[in-house]
C-alpha positions as CSV (number, residue, x, y, z in Angstrom):
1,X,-14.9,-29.7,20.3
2,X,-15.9,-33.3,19.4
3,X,-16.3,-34.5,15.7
4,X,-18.5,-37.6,15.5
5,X,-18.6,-40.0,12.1
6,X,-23.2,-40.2,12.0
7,X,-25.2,-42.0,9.3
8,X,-28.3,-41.1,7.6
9,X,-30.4,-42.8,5.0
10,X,-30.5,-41.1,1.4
11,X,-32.8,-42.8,-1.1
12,X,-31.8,-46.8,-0.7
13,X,-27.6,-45.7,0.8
14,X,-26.5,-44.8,3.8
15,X,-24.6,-41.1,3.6
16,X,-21.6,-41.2,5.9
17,X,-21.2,-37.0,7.0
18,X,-19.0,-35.5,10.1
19,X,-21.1,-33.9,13.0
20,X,-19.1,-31.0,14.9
21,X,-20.6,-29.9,18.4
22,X,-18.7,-26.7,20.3
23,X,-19.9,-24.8,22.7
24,X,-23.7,-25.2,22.3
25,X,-23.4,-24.4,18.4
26,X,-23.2,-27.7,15.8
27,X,-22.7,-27.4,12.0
28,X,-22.5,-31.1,9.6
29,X,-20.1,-31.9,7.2
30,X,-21.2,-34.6,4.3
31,X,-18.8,-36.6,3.3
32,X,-19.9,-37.5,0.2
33,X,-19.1,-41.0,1.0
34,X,-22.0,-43.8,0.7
35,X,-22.6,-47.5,2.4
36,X,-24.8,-49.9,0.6
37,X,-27.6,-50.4,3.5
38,X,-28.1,-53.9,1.9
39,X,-24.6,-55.4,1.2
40,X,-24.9,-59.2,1.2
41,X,-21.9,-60.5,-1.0
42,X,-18.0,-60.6,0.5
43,X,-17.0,-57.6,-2.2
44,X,-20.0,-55.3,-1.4
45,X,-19.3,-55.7,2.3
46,X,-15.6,-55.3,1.6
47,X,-16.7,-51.6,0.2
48,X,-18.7,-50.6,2.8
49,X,-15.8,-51.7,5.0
50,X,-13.4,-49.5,3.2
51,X,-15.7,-46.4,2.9
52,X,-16.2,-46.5,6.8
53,X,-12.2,-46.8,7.2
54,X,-12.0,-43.5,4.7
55,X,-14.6,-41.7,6.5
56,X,-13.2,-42.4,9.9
57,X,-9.6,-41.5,8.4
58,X,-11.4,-37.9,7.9
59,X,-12.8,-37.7,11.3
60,X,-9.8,-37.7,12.8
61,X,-8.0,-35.6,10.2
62,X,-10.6,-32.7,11.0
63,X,-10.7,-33.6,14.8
64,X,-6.6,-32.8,15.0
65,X,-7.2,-29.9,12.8
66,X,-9.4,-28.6,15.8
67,X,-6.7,-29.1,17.9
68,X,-4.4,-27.0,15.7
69,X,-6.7,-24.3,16.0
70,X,-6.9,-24.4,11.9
71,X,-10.1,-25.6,10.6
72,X,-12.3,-22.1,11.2
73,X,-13.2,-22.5,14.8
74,X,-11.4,-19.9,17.1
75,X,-11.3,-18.6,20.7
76,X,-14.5,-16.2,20.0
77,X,-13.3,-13.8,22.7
78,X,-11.3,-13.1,19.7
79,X,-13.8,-13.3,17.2
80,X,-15.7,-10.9,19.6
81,X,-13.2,-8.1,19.6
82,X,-13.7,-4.5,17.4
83,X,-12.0,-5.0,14.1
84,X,-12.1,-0.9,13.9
85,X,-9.9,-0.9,17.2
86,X,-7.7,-3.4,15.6
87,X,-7.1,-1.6,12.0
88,X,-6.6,2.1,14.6
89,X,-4.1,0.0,16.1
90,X,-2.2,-1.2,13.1
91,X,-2.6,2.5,11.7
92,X,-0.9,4.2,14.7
93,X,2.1,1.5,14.2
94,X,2.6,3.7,11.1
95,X,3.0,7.2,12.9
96,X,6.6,7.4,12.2
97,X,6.4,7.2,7.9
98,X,3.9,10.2,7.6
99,X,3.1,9.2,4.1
100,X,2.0,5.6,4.9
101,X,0.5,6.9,7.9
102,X,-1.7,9.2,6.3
103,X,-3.1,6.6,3.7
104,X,-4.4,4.1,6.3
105,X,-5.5,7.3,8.3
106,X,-7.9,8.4,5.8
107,X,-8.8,4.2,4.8
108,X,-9.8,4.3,8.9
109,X,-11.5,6.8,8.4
110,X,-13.7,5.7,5.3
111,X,-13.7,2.4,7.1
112,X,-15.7,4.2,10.1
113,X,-17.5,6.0,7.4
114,X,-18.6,2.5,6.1
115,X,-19.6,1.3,9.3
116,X,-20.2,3.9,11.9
117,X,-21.6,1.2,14.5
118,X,-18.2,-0.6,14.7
119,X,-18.2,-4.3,13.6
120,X,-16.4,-7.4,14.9
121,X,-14.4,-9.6,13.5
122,X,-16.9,-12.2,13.5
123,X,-18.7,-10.2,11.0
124,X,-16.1,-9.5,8.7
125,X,-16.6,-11.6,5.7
126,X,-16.4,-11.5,1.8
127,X,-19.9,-9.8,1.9
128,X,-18.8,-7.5,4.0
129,X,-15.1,-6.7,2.5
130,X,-17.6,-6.4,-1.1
131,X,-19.5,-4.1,0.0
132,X,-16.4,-1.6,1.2
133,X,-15.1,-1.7,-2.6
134,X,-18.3,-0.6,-3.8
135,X,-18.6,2.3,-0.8
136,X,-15.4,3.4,-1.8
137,X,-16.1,3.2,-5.8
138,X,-19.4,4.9,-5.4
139,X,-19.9,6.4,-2.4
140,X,-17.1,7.8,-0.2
141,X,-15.9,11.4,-1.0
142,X,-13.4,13.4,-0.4
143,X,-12.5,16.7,2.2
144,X,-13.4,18.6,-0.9
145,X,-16.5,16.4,-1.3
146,X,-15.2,15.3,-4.6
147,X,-15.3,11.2,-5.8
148,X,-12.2,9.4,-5.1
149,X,-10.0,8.9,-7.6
150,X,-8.7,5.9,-8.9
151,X,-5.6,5.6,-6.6
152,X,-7.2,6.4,-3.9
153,X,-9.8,3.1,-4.2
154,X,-6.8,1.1,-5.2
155,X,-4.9,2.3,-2.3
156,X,-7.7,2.7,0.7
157,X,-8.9,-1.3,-0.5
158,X,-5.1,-2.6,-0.1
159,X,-4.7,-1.5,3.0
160,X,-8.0,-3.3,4.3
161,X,-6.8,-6.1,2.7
162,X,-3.6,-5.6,4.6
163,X,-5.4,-5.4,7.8
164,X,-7.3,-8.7,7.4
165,X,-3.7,-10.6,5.9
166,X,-2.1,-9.0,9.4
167,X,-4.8,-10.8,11.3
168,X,-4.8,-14.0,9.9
169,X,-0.9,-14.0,11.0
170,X,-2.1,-12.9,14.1
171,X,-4.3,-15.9,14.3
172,X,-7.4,-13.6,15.3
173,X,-9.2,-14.9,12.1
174,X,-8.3,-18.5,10.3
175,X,-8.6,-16.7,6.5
176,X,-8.7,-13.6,4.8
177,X,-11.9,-12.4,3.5
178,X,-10.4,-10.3,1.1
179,X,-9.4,-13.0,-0.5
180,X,-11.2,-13.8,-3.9
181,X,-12.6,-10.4,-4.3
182,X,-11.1,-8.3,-6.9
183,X,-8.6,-5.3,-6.1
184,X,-9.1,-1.5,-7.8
185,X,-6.7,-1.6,-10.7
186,X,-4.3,1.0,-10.0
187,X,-5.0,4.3,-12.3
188,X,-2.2,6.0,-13.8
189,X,-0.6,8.9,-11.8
190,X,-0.4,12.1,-12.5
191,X,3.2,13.7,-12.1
192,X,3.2,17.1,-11.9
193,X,6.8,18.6,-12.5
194,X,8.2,21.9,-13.2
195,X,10.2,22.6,-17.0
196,X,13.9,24.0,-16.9
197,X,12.2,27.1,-17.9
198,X,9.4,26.8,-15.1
199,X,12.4,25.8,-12.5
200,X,14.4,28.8,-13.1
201,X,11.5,31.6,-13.2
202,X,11.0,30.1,-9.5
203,X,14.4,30.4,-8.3
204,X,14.2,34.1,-9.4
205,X,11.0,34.6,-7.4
206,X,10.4,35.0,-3.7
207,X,9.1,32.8,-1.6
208,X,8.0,34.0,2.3
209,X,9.8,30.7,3.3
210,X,13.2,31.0,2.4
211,X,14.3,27.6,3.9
212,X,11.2,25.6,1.9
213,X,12.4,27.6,-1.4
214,X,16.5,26.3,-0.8
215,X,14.9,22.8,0.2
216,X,12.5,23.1,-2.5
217,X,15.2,24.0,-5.5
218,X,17.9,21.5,-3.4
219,X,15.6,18.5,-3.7
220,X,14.9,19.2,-7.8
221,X,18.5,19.1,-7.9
222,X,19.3,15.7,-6.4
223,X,16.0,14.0,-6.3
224,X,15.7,13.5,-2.7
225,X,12.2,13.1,-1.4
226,X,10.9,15.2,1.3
227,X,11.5,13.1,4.4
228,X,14.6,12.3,3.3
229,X,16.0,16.1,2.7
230,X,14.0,16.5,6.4
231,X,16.1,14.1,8.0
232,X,19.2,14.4,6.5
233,X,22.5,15.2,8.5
234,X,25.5,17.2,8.0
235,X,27.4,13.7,8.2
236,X,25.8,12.2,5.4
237,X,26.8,14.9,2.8
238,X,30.6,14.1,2.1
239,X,33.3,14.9,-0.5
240,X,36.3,12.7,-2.4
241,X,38.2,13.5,-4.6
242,X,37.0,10.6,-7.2
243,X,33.3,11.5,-6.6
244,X,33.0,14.7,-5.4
245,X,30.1,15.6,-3.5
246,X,27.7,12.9,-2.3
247,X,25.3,11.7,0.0
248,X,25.4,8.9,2.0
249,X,22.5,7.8,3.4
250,X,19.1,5.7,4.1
251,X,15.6,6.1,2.7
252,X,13.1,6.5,5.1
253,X,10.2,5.0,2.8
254,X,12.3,2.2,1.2
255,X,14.6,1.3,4.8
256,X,17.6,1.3,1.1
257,X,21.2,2.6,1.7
258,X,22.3,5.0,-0.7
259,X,25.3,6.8,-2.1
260,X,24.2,9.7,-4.7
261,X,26.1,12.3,-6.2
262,X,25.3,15.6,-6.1
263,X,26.2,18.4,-8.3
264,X,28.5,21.3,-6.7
265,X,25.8,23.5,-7.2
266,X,22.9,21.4,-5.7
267,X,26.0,21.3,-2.4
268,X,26.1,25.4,-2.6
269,X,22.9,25.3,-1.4
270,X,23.6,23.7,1.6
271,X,25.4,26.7,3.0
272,X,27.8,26.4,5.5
273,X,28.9,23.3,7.4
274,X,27.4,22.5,10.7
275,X,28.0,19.6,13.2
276,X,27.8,16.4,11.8
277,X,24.9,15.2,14.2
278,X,22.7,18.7,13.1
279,X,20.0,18.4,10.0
280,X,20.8,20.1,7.2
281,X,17.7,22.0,6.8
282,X,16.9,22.1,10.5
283,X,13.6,23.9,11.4
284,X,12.2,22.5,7.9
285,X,8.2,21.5,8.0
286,X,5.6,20.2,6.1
287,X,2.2,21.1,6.8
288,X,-0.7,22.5,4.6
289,X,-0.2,26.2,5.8
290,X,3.6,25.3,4.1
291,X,2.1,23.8,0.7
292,X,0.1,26.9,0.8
293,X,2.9,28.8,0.8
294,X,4.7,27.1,-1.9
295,X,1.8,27.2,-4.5
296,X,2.4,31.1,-3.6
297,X,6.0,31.5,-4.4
298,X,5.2,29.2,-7.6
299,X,2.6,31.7,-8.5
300,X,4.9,34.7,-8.2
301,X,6.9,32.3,-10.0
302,X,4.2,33.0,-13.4
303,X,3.7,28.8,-12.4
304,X,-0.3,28.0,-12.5
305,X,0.3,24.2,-12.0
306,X,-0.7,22.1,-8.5
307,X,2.8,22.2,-7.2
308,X,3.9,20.1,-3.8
309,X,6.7,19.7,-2.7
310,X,7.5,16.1,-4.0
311,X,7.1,17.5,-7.6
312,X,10.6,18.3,-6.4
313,X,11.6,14.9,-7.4
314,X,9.1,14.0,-10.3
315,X,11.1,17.6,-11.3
316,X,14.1,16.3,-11.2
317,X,13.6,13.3,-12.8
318,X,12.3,14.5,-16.0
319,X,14.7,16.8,-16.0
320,X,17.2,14.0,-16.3
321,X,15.6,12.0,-18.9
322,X,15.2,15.5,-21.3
323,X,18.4,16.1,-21.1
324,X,19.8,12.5,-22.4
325,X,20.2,10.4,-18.9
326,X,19.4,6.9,-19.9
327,X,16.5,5.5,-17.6
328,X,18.7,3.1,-15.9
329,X,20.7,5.2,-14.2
330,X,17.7,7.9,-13.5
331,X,16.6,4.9,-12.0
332,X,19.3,4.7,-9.7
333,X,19.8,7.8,-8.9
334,X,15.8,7.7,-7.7
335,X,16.7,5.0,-5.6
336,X,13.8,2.8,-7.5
337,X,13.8,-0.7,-6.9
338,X,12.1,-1.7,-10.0
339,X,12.7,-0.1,-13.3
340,X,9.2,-0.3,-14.1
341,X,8.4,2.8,-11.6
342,X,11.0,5.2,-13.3
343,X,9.6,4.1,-17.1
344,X,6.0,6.3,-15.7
345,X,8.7,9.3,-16.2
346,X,9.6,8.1,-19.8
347,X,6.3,8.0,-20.6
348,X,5.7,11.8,-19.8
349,X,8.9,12.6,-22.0
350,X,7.5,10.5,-24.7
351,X,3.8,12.2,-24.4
352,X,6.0,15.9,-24.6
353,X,8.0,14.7,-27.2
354,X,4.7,13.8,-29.6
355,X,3.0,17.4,-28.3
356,X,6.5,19.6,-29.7
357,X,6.0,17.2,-33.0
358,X,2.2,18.2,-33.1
359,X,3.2,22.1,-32.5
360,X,4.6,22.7,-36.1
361,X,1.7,22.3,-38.4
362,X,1.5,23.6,-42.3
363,X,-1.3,25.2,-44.6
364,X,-1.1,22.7,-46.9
């Protein structure tokens, strides 16, 4: 591409602008720099003199920009390729944290939803990145043909805006679109979690899948999410004297290494000890015909909440907190990184503590 310094006459001065020609397609840059078309004395000349050394100082600024491929010309090959295809590809990266996974799954799908001819990355712009907050605010439903709630726009929008950030680094695009347009604010979520009283009516009750239930009841006790009861190993669960049971081990959603206690009771559940290379609760699965399943056994249970299996761990950490933990150390034992994400559990203690205030009422 060449960038050529051109004059034009503007009412009595000469404007000084930037003319770029590539590949059959020109666009103009003004300057906003003047000459005085009729400069006579040393000073005026001296001016003009200056303002064409300036202008031609800013030619060759924007013509080694070019160069570095970072003034918003790129190989259009690029430009040309399917942005859909791009954001399945980043999506499939993701296969191995189900959770994460499933979120850009279902933004991929809203995204095709949204745009059902495909588009190009050439057409992806702040217009375009708009109008996808306002399909997903207004338009886009769910299986159940219900509005999407709050954290679903916040989350579905982030991970578009992660796609676009990934391609800039990529260098497929020179900026981010999303960039400038306002985010969902994230909506406050709901916790579900089973009372002490709630947690013991559904160990007494049956549930058709006896490994789910011991998984179910282990992971209230300790806290452990889902994927990481799945994965864990009979090497990870060890014993000393000074802390008595414990697991050792790595969170698959947070990549953090971890030593937490367990209770003796929470390690009776784990029945007796296998190979260290064999999972725990081997043959374990998570599927909807499972979560099916365990709204059953909660419902033989006398439990009429929406109960999954990662209420396990909201479970277990109100639990904590009711019976005196301090928040730090609930924190830690959740294996939070940021205190802030445990205090959404103190909140729900504070909100039952002001309902059993409300429950005693006198004629008065």
């Amino acid at each position: 591409m060449k960038v050529t310094l051109r004059k034009r006459n503007q009412g009595g001065k000469t404007s000084l602008y930037l003319d770029y020609y590539h590949k059959g397609k020109r666009k103009t840059e003004y300057l906003k720099l003047y000459l005085d078309p009729n400069a006579k004395t040393k000073d005026e000349k001296e001016v003009n003199k200056k303002t064409l050394q300036l202008a031609e100082t800013i030619r060759a600024q924007r013509q080694i920009e070019i160069q570095n491929g970072v003034y918003g010309f790129r190989d259009n090959e690029k430009l040309k390729a399917s942005f859909t295809n791009y954001v399945q590809l980043l999506t499939d990266k993701r296969k191995d944290s189900s959770g994460n996974y499933g979120n850009w799954d279902s933004m991929l799908k809203h995204l095709q939803s949204y745009i059902p001819m495909d588009i190009t990355f050439a057409e992806v712009d702040r217009k375009f990145v708009q109008g996808f907050k306002e399909y997903l605010d207004k338009d886009a439903k769910t299986k159940s043909n219900q509005n999407l709630s709050q954290n679903s726009k916040y989350s579905y929008f982030n991970k578009l805006r992660a796609a676009l950030k990934q391609a800039v680094k990529d260098g497929i695009i020179p900026t981010n679109p999303s960039e400038g347009v306002e985010a969902f604010k994230q909506g406050e979520p709901q916790r579900e979690f089973l009372t002490l009283e709630e947690l013991q009516a559904a160990v007494q009750s049956e549930c058709e899948i006896p490994l789910m239930k011991t998984a179910f009841i282990f992971s209230c006790l300790t806290g452990l999410r889902w994927s990481d009861v799945n994965k864990l190993l009979w090497s990870e669960v060890q014993h000393s004297n000074e802390m008595g049971y414990y697991i050792r081990f790595r969170q698959k959603k947070t990549k953090g290494a971890e030593t937490l206690p367990i209770s003796e009771q929470a390690f009776g559940l784990l029945g007796v000890r296998q190979d260290k290379d064999e999972r725990v609760f081997k043959g374990l699965r998570y599927s909807a015909w499972h979560n099916l399943k365990l709204q059953q056994w909660m419902m033989r249970a006398g439990i009429s909440k929406t109960i999954t299996f990662h209420c396990a761990r909201h479970t277990y950490a109100t639990l904590q907190l009711s019976a005196g933990t301090d928040i730090y150390t609930v924190s830690k034992l959740l294996g939070h990184r940021e205190l802030k994400t445990t205090q959404i559990y103190a909140k729900v203690i504070d909100q039952q503590k002001k309902e059993a205030a409300n429950r005693i009422k006198l004629d008065l």
